[in-house]
N, C-alpha and C positions, 0 to 999 in steps of 0.2 A: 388893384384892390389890395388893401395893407393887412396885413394878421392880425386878427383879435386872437386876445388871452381874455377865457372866460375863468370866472374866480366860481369852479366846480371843480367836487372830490369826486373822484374816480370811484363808481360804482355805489352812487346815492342816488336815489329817484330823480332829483333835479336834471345827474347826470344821462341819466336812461332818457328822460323826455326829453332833454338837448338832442342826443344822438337820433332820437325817434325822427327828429326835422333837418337831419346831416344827413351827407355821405363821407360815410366814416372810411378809416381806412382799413380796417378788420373787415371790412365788406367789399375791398377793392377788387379781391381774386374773382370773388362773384361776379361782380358787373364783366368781368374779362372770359368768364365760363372758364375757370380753373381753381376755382374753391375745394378745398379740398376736406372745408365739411359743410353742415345747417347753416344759414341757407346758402345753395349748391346753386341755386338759377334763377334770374332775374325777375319773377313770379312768386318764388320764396320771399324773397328781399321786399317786395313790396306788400306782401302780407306782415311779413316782420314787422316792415316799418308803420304798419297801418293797426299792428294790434293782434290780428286776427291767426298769428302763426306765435305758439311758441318756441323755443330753441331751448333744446338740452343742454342743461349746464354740467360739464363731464367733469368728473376728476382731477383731469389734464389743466383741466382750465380753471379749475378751485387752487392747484396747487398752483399754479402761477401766477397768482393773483398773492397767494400765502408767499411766495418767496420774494417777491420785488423789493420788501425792506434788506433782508440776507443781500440777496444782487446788487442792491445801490451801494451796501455796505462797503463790500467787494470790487466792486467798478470804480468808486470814487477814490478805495486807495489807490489802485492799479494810476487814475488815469491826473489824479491829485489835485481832482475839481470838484466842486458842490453843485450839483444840479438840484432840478425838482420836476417833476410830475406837472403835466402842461395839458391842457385843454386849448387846442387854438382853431380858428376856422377863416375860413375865406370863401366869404358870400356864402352858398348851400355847402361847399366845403368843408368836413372838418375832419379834427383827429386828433386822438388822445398818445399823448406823448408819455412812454412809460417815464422816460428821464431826458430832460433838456437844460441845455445851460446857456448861458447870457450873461453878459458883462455886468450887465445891471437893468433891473424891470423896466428900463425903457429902450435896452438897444433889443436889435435883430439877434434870435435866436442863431447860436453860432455852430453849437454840434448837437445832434438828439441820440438817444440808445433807446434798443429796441430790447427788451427782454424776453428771453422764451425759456422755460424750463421742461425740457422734453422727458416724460413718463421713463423713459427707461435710462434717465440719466446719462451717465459714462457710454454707455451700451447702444445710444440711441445713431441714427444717421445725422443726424442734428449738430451731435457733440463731435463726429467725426466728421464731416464738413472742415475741407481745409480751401478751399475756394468759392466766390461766388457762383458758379454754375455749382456745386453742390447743394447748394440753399435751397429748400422747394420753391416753387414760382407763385405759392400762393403767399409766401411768405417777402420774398422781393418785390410781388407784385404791393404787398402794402406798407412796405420802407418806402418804394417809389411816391406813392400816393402819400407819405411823412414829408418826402422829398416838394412833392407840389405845392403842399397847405402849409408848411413852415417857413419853407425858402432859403433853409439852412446850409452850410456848406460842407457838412459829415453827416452821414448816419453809419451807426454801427450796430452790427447784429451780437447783444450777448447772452452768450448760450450756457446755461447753469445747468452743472451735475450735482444735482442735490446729494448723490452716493458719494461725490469726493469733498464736497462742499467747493468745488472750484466753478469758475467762469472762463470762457474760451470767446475772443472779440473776432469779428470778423468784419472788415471795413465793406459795404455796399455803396460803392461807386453811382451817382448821378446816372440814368438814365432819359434824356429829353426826349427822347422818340416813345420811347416806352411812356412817359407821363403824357405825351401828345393824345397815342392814342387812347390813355384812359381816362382822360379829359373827355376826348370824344364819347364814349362809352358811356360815362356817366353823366355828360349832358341828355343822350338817347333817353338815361335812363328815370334824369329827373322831369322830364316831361310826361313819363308814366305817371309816375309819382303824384308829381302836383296835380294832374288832370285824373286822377282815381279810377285810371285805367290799364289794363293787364298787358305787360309787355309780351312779344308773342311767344309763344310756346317753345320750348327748347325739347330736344328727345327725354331729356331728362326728366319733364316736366309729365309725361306720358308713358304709364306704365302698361306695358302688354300682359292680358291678364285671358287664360285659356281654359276655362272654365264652363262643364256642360250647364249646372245650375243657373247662371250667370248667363250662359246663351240664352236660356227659356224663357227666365223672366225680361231678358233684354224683348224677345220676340213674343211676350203677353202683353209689356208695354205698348210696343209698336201696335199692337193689335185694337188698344184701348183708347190709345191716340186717335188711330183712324174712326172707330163709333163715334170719339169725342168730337171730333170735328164735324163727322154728319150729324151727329145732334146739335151742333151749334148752328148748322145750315139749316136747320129743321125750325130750330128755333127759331132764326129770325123770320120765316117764313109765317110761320104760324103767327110771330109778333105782328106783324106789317099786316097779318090779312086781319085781325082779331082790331088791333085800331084805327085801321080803316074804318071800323063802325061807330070808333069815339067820335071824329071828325074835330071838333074844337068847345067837345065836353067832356066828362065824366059818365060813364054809363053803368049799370048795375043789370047783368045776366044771370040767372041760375043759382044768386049769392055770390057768383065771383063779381070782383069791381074793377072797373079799369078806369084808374082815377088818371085827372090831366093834371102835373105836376108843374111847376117849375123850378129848371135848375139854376141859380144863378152861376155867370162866369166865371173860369178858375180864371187865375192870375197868370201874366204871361212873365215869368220870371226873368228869361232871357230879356224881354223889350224893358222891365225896368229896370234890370243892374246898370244895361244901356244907356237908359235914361236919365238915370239918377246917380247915375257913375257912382255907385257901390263899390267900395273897395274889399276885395274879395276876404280880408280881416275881419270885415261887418258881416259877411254871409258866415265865415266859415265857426264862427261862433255859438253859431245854431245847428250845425252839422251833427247828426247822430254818429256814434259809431259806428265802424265798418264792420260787416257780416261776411262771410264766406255761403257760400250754396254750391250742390253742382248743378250743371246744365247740362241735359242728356242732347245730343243730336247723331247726326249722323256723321262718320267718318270723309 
């Protein structure tokens, strides 16, 4: 499968709904459970992508968005190439590339930079990183995932101290095992996805909460469950014996009525997407937006 270059600006609505239908690479640490912020586990991620979860937009990440022009400025004299800003993907695949270069819009991306402007500049572990095992891993983990979806043959990490106005490069070496396994990962995890179903629960995902308030009303629930249900047994009991006496009319007691309706069939949806080989572009069209709820049960 060949790299698409889509013609999207970085952080325009077009941009956010492309990503909404990728697996980007700002979300690789995730799918690997070593995110090291929002969203943290593959249940966030799929609320993200579905709508229904939003993500803090911090400081951290305003100002690096503000300095990428300052960084390219600085990078392109250092490396005395003209790159640009790249959106590319492959099949569900994608990734926004802070800076990539290319002989010319039609060959193969040749080297990509990765920009990060860490909060505490000069000061930060970031700007002091003098090897790739100093790099955090959520941060390698999504050069790698640059590394998958470009097919490029450099990436490089540059690390800006907005206090010096300097940049510090740091080459991130190919990893194939490591993009193996997040391949696999993120396949697990677009099958979530597409199928609008909750990948399982991570510890992370489950807060323990020890609270007497919170025991009580957990154990009035429980309580109200249980009548609920014997009233529902109650109910049909009473139903069944009460139109037993309709037989195959309508009958009038006491002012109550107990009328003989008819319901016409629902529709069996599954037999005719089947049928009618529906391509799931024609359903999903009609698709309401996704909702969150909780579900109480039992441990």
């Amino acid at each position: 499968m060949s790299v698409q270059i889509h013609a999207l600006q970085q952080r325009t609505q077009e941009w956010h709904d492309w990503r909404a239908n990728h697996a980007t690479a700002s979300h690789a640490a995730c799918v690997m459970g070593v995110a090291a912020f929002e969203p943290r586990t593959q249940r966030q991620l799929v609320e993200v992508m579905h709508g229904v979860r939003e993500i803090f937009v911090s400081d951290a990440m305003k100002r690096g968005g503000e300095s990428e022009g300052r960084i390219t400025e600085l990078y392109e004299a250092e490396r005395g190439l003209t790159g640009a800003p790249l959106v590319i993907s492959q099949g569900y695949l994608g990734a926004s590339l802070d800076w990539a270069y290319q002989e010319d819009p039609f060959a193969p991306i040749t080297f990509v930079a990765e920009f990060k402007t860490p909060v505490k500049g000069s000061e930060s572990k970031l700007w002091k990183a003098e090897t790739v095992d100093d790099v955090p891993i959520h941060i390698r983990m999504q050069i790698q995932h640059q590394y998958m979806v470009s097919e490029c043959n450099e990436i490089e990490l540059v690390v800006y101290a907005h206090d010096l106005d300097k940049i510090k490069r740091i080459s991130i070496p190919a990893d194939p095992e490591c993009q193996g396994a997040l391949r696999e990962q993120w396949d697990i995890f677009w099958d979530h996805f597409t199928s609008g179903e909750q990948p399982p629960a991570e510890p992370r995902d489950i807060k323990e909460v020890d609270d007497p308030t919170l025991h009580q009303l957990l154990s009035d629930w429980d309580y109200v469950q249980m009548e609920m249900r014997e009233l529902k047994d109650r109910e049909k009991e009473l139903r069944d014996q009460i139109t037993g006496y309709a037989n195959e009319c309508s009958i009038r007691c006491n002012g109550t009525v107990v009328e003989r309706v008819m319901r016409k069939g629902s529709i069996d949806w599954r037999e005719l997407c089947d049928n009618q080989q529906l391509h799931d572009s024609l359903i999903e069209q009609f698709r309401k937006p996704s909702t969150v709820y909780h579900k109480i049960r039992s441990a």
